[in-house]
PATI-50215 format. One line per 2 residues: their letters; for each residue x negated, y, z negated of C-alpha. Coordinates in steps of 0.25 Angstrom, whole numbers, m for minus. Layout:
<atoms>
A> X:Y:Z  ... .
</atoms>
This chain:
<atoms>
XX> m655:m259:582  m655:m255:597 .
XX> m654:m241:595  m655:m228:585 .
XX> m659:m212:584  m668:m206:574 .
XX> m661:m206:561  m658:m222:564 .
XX> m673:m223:562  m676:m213:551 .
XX> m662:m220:545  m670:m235:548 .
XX> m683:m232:542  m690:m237:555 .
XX> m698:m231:568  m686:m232:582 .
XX> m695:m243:587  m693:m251:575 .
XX> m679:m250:575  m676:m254:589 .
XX> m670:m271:590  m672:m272:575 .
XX> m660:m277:568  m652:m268:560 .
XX> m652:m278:548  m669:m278:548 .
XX> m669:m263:547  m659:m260:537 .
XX> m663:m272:528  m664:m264:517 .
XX> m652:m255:520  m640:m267:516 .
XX> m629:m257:516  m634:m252:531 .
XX> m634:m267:536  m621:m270:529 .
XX> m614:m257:536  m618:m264:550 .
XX> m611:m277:546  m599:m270:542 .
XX> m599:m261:556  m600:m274:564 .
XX> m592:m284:556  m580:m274:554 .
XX> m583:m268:568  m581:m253:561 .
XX> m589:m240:562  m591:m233:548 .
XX> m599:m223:541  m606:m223:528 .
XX> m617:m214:519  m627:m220:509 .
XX> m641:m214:505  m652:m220:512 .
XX> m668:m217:510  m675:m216:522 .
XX> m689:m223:521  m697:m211:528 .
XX> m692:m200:517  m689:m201:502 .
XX> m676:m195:501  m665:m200:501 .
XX> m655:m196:510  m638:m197:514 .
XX> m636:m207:526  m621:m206:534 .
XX> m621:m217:544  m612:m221:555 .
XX> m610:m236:558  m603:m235:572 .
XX> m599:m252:578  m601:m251:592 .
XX> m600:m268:594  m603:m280:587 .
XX> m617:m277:588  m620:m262:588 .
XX> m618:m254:577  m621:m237:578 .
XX> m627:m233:566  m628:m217:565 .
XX> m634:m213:553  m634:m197:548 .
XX> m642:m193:538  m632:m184:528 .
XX> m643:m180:516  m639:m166:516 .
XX> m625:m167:518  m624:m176:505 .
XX> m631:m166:497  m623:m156:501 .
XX> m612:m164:497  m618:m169:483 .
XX> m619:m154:480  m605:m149:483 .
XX> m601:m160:474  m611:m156:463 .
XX> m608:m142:465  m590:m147:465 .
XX> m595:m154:451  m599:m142:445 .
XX> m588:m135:449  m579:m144:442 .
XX> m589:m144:429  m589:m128:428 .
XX> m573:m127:433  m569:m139:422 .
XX> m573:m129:412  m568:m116:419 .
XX> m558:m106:414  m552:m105:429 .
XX> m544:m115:436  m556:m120:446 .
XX> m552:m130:457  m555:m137:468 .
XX> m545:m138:482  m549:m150:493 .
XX> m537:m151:503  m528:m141:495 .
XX> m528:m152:486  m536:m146:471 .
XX> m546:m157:468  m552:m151:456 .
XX> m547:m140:446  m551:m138:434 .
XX> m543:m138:420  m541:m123:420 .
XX> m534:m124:434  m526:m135:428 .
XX> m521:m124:415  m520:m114:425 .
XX> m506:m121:433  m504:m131:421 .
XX> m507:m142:427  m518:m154:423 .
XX> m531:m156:433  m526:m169:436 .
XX> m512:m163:440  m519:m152:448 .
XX> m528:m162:456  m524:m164:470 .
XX> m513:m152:470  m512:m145:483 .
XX> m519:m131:481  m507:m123:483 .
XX> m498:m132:476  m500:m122:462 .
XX> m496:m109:470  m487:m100:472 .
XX> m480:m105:487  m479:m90:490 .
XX> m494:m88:487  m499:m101:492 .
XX> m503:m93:505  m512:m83:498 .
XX> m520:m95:492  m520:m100:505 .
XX> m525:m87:512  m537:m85:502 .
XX> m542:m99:505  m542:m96:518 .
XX> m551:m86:517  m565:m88:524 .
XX> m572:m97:515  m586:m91:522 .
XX> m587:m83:509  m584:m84:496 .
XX> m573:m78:491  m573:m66:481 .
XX> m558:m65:479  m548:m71:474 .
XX> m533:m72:476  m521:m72:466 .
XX> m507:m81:470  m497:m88:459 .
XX> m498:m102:456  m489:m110:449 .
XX> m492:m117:434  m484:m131:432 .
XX> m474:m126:424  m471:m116:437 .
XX> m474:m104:431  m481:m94:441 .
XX> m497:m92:437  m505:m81:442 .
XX> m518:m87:449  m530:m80:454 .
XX> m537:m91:464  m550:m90:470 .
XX> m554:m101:478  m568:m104:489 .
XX> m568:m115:498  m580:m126:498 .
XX> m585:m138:505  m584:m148:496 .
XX> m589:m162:502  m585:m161:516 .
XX> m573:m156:510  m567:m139:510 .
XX> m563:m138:496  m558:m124:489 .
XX> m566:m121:476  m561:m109:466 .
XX> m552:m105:453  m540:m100:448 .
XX> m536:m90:437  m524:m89:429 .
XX> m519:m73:431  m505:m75:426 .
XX> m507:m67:414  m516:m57:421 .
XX> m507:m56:430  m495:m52:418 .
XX> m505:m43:415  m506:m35:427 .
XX> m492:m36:429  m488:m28:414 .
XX> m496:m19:416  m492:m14:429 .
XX> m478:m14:423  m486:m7:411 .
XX> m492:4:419  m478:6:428 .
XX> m470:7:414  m480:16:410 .
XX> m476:30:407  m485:41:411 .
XX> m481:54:416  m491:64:421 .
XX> m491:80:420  m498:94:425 .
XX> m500:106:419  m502:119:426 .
XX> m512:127:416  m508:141:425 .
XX> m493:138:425  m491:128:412 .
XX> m481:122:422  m482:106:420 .
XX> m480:96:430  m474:83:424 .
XX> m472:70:433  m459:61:432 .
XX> m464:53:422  m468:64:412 .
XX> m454:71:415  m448:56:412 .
XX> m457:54:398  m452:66:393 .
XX> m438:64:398  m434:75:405 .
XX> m429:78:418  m440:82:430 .
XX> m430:92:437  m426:100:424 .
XX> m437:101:416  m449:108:420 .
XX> m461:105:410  m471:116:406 .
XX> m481:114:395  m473:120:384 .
XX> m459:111:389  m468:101:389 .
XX> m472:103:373  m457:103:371 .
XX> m455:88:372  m469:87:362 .
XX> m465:81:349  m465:93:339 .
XX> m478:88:331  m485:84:344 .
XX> m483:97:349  m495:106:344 .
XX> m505:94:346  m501:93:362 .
XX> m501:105:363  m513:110:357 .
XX> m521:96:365  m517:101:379 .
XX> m522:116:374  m536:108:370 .
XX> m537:102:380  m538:114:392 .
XX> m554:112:389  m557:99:391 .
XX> m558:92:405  m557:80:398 .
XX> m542:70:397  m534:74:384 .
XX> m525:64:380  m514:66:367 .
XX> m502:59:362  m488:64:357 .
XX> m475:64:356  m465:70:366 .
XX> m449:69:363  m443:71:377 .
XX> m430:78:382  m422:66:378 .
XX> m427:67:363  m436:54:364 .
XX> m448:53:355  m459:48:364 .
XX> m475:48:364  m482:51:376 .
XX> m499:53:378  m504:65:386 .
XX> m515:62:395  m522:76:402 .
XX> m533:83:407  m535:96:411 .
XX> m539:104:424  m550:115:426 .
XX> m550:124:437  m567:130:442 .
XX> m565:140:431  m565:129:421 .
XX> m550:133:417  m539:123:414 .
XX> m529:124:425  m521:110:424 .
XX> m518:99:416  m515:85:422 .
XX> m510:75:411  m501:62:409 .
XX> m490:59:401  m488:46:394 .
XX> m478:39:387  m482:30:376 .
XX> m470:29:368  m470:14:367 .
XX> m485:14:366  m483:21:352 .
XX> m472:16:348  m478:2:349 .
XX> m491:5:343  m484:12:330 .
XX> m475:m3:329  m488:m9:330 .
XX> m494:m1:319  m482:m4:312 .
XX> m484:m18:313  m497:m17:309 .
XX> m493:m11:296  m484:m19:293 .
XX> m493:m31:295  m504:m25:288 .
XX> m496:m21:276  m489:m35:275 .
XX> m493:m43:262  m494:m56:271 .
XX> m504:m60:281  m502:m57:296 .
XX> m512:m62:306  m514:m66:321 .
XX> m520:m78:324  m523:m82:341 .
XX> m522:m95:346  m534:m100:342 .
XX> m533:m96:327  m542:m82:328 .
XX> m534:m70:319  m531:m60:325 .
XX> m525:m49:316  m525:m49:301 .
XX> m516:m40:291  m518:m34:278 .
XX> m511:m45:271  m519:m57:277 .
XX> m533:m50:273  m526:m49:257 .
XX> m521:m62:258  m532:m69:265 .
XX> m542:m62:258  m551:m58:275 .
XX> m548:m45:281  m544:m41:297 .
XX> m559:m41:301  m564:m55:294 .
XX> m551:m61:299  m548:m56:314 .
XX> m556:m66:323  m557:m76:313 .
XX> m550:m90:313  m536:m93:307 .
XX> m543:m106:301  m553:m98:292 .
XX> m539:m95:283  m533:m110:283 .
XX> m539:m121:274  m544:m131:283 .
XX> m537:m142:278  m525:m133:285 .
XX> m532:m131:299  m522:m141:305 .
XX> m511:m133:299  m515:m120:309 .
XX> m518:m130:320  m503:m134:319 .
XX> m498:m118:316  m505:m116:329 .
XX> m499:m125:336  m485:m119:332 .
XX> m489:m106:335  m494:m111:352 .
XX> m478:m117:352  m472:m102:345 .
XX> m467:m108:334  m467:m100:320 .
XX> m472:m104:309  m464:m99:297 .
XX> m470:m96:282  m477:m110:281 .
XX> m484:m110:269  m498:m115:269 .
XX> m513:m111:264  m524:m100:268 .
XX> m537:m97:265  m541:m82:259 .
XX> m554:m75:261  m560:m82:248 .
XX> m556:m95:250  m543:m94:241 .
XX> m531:m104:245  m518:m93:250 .
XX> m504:m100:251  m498:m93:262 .
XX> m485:m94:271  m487:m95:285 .
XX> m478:m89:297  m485:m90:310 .
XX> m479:m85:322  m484:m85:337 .
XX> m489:m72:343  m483:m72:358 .
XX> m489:m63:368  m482:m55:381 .
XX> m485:m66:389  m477:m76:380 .
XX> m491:m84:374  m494:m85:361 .
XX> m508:m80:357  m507:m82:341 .
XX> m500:m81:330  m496:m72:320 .
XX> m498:m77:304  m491:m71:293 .
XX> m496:m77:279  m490:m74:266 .
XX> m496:m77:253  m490:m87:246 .
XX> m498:m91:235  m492:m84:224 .
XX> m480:m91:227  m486:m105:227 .
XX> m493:m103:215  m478:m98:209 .
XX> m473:m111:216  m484:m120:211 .
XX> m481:m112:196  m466:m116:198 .
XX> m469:m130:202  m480:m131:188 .
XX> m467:m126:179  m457:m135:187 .
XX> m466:m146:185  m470:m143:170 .
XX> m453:m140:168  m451:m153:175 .
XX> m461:m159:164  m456:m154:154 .
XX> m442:m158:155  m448:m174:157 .
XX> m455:m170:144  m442:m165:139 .
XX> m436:m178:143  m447:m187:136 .
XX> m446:m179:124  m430:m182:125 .
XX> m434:m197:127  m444:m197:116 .
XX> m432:m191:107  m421:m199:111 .
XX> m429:m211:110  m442:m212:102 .
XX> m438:m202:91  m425:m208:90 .
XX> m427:m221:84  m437:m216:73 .
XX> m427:m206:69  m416:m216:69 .
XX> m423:m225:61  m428:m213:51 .
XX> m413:m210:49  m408:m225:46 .
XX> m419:m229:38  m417:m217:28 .
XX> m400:m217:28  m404:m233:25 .
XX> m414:m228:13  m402:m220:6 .
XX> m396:m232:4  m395:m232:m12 .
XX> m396:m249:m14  m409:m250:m5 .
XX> m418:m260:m10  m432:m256:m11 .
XX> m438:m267:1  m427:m260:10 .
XX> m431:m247:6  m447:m250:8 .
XX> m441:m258:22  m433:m243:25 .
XX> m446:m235:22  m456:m243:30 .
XX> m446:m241:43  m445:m225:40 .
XX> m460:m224:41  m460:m232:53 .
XX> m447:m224:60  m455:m211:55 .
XX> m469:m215:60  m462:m219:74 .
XX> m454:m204:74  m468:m199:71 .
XX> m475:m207:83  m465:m200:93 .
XX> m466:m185:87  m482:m190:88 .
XX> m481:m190:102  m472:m181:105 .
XX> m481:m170:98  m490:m177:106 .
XX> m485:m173:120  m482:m159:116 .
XX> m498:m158:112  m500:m160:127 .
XX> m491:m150:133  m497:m140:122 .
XX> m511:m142:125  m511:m140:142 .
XX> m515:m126:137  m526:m132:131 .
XX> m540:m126:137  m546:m134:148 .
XX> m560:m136:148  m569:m144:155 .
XX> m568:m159:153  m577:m172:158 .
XX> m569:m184:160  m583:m192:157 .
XX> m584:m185:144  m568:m190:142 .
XX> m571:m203:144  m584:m205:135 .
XX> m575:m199:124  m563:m209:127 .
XX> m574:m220:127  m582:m217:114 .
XX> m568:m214:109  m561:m229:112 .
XX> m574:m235:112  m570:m247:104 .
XX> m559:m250:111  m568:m250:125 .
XX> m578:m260:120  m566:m270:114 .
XX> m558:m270:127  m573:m271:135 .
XX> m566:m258:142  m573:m256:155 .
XX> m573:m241:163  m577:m236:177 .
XX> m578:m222:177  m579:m213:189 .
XX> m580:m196:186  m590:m194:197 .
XX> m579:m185:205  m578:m177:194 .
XX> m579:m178:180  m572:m166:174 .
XX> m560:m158:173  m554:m145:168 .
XX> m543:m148:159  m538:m151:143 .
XX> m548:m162:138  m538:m167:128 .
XX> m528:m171:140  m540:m178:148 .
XX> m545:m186:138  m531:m190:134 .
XX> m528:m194:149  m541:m203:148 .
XX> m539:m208:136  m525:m214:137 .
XX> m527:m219:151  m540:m226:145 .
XX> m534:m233:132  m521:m235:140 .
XX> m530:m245:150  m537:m252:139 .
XX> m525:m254:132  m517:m258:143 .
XX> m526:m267:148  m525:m283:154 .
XX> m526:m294:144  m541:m300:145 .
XX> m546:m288:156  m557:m279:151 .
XX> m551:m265:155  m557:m259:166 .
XX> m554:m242:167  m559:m235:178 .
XX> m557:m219:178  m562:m211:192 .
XX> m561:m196:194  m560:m190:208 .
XX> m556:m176:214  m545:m176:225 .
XX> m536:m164:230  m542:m153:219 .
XX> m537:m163:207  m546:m173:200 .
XX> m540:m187:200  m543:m195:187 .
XX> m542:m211:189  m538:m222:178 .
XX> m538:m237:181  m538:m248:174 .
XX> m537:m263:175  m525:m265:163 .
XX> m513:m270:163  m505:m259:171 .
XX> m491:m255:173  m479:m260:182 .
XX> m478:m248:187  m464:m254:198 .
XX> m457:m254:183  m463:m242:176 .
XX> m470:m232:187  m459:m219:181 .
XX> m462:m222:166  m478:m226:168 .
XX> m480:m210:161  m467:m210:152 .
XX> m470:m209:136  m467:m220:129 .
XX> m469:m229:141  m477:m243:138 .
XX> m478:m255:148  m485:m264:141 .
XX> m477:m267:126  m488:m278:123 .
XX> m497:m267:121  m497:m255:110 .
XX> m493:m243:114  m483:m229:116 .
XX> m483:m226:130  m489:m212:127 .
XX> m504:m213:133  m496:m212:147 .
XX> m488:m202:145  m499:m193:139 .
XX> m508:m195:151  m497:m191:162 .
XX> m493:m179:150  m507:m174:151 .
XX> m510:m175:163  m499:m166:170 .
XX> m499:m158:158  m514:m156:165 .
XX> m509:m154:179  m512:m168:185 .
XX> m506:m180:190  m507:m195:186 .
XX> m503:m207:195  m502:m221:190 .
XX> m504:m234:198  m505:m248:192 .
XX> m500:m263:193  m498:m274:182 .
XX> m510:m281:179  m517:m272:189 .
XX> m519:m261:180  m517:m245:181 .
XX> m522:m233:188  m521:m218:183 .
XX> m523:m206:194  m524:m194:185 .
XX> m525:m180:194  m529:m166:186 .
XX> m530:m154:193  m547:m150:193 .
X> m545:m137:186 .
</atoms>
């Protein structure tokens, strides 16, 4: 070391004398990065600089250290090292201070942004939404690049302003959005030193709509009709301006007003009443406003608002009226089609609502509160949800969706729910409400009452379903006729024309006799059961009352009690969901009964029966479950005759194919379904489903 200042020694840790002709290496052995950027200085021959912290040995904090390494020759090195704790601080809290801007902009609702070399380096979401655009498409846009080339050098100029004090002002120019349409900004911006760097800090607004705004209602206020008028109290002579003279439609050069020419043009039944307010009022110093009609020199109806207040001279005595003349023809005109409207929604029979965007209602008619049961006050403000079942929430989500896109909805047909909780079948038109500026902000619901005609249409379907029934029962009765009663019959009639015979012997005769009483007791068989079937449609009227399906079964059991203990029958039964039912006991115990001796007697050669009956509740019916482990049916060969009468698939076995054909009787006759499923060998499976009540 041959030569240093001050802040070499404070930066050395060491007293000047003890620094002189030491080797570099020695004093900074504990410094490897210091001794490493010397090597690199003389090896590469190069001057560079570099920062790192650094503790010095004398103080405690630590501090920022900038050092120069300047190569002079192979064998002297400058070092100049400058302390820069203060400046790094600074730094660390323009960066903090840049970090919460972007926290607190992120979640802004202005555009916020950041500019660094007319280039934005940081805008938040808003901004993005403001021209369309995404953050990651905004980032690194020159900052004039969204504006208006015409008002590209008011921006510039109000940037330009001092940046000495902050500025209280803001200024309004034209950008333009991504799909070029012209927005409306208001753009207030500050400059900043941010890490060594000028950067513009600020936000935008959207005023487009204001802007709109502003703009109709300076049209509004031009379009405006409002004449004004003076009365001389001494003279009665009026003085009208142009745009009185042109309400009333008559010429300025040939008519000249007076207070009485003036009550002329008043609507005959408006006449006393103006003229007796503008009498009243020679006593008050306050305004007097009145409204009435006037039908003007061309014979127009029109309705106009007097506005006027009168003058008093020292003596307190009226001397002049100064007023105004407005016409608000349309005004009235609009507000009586409104009322109208309103009438005519409020006298409608179906329900007409307004639902916003995001499902709040927003007006509710007469026929919505007696159809849904809630009146305006408890519905306006609420949801559109608290009305649907919630099984049917989606079904709004998607309407919604539709309404955003202006499609129409059309008398869908769908579900509500009334004020106590009753189920209403409505039809659905929904259209979109549309504002001036072309947006939709909701959507207008009409709901008509349905339910009388779903229940007619149900009632229709319950008659075409019991007609359709009947005419298979029509068809089974023709089938039972043509085939079961004919045979007896036929045999009844040969047999007796074969017993008139006059040389019959008396074994042939006894033979004839025996065959009469069989062909008699099969006719009486089929009339058995055909009285049978009609008992079942005669008792559906039969009073329901409550029954258990545990009780059934103990009466089935103890009944066929013999028959269980000499097949060793076997039962698994499961009424846990529910254990009883509304309905005809006779029918219930039927259906049980003929499934149960139907598996026994069905069952597999050497196999123990095994029946196992559940009960369950799914979709507001109670589901009933037989199974069995018998001899089952191919159902591939006789799945569309499994239920028909007279129907056996099993010959080796006694039986007339009735108990099938009983348990599907009874149980439509009861309102339910039954299902079958089973496999040869495999055995069979019953789902039986009754309404609850």
């Amino acid at each position: 070391m041959i030569g240093f200042n001050h802040a070499a020694t404070e930066f050395a840790s060491n007293q000047i004398d003890q620094l002189l002709n030491k080797s570099a290496s020695n004093l900074y052995k504990n410094e490897p990065e210091i001794i490493a950027d010397f090597h690199r200085c003389l090896k590469e021959k190069i001057s560079f600089e570099r920062e790192f912290n650094y503790r010095f040995k004398s103080k405690e904090a630590e501090k920022y250290i900038h050092i120069k390494y300047v190569y002079v020759n192979d064998e002297i090195v400058v070092v100049q090292p400058e302390e820069i704790t203060e400046k790094k601080k600074l730094e660390q809290m323009l960066v903090a201070s840049e970090k919460r801007f972007h926290s607190l902009a992120d979640n802004s609702l202005v555009g916020t942004f950041i500019i660094k070399n007319n280039v934005y380096t940081y805008v938040n979401k808003e901004f993005g939404n403001i021209f369309g655009y995404t953050i990651e498409e905004m980032i690194g846009k020159n900052q004039f690049e969204i504006f208006v080339e015409e008002d590209r050098n008011i921006l510039q100029q109000y940037l330009a302003e001092s940046p000495e004090h902050e500025k209280t002002h803001s200024c309004e120019i034209r950008g333009i959005h991504k799909n070029n349409n012209l927005i409306n900004i208001e753009f207030f911006g500050t400059s900043k030193i941010i890490n060594d760097q000028e950067a513009t800090l600020g936000a935008l607004l959207d005023i487009t709509e204001r802007k709109k705004s502003e703009s109709r209602l300076v049209e509004a206020q031009m379009t405006t009709k409002v004449g004004s008028w003076e009365t001389d109290l001494s003279t009665l002579q009026v003085y009208w301006s142009n745009e009185t003279f042109s309400i009333f439609e008559l010429d300025v050069h040939s008519f000249n007003p007076t207070h009485n020419s003036f009550l002329d043009y008043v609507h005959p039944e408006d006449k006393q009443k103006v003229d007796d307010a503008f009498k009243s009022s020679f006593t008050s110093k306050e305004y007097n406003t009145i409204k009435h009609r006037i039908i003007t020199a061309k014979g127009k109806l029109k309705h106009v608002e007097e506005r006027w207040r009168v003058s008093f001279n020292a003596n307190n005595e009226p001397v002049r009226v100064f007023g105004t003349c407005q016409d608000i023809t349309e005004t009235i005109e609009y507000e009586e089609k409104l009322a109208l409207s309103s009438l005519i929604v409020n006298s409608s029979h179906d329900a007409i609502l307004s639902v916003a965007l995001d499902g709040t209602i927003t007006s509710w008619n007469k026929g919505a509160e007696k159809i849904l049961g809630y009146n305006e006050t408890e519905a306006i403000g609420k949801s559109i949800y608290m009305l649907i079942p919630e099984e049917l929430h989606e079904e709004e989500v998607k309407i919604s969706s539709s309404i955003q896109e202006r499609k129409v909805i059309d008398r869908y047909e769908t579900v509500r729910i009334s004020k106590n909780g009753a189920i209403v079948h409505v039809s659905l038109t929904v259209s979109p409400i549309i504002n001036e500026f072309n947006q939709v902000i909701g959507a207008s619901k009409i709901m008509r009452d349905i339910s009388v005609q779903i229940a007619s249409e149900y009632e229709k379907a319950q008659i075409m379903n019991d007609l359709i029934q009947r005419n298979k029962d029509l068809e089974q009765f023709a089938y039972i006729v043509s085939h079961n009663l004919r045979a007896p019959v036929a045999n009844i009639i040969g047999i007796t024309s074969f017993m008139k015979m006059p040389d019959l012997k008396p074994a042939e005769q006894a033979s004839m006799v025996s065959s009469l009483n069989q062909s008699v007791s099969a006719l009486d068989g089929v009339i058995k059961d055909l009285s049978l079937i009609l008992q079942i449609r005669r008792e559906v009227n039969e009073q329901k009352t409550t029954i258990h399906f545990s009780a059934i079964m103990n009466e089935i059991q103890l009944a066929i009690d013999n028959l269980i203990k000499l097949e060793k029958v076997t039962f698994e039964i499961d009424f846990s969901a529910i254990d009883q039912i509304s309905s005809i006991k006779s029918y219930i115990y039927s259906i049980f009964y003929n499934l149960i001796t139907n598996s026994i007697k069905y069952r597999r050669p050497y196999v123990h029966p095994l029946i196992k009956i559940k009960s369950s509740i799914a979709d507001n019916q109670i589901l009933l479950v037989f199974s069995d482990n018998g001899l089952g049916i191919d159902l591939k060969k006789n799945k569309d005759t499994v239920f028909g009468l007279y129907k056996r698939f099993h010959s080796h076995i006694e039986g007339k194919g009735m108990g099938l054909f009983m348990v599907k009787t009874q149980v439509e006759t009861l309102g339910g379904k039954i299902h079958i499923a089973s496999e040869p060998n495999k055995g069979t499976q019953f789902k039986i489903e009754l309404p609850i009540e």
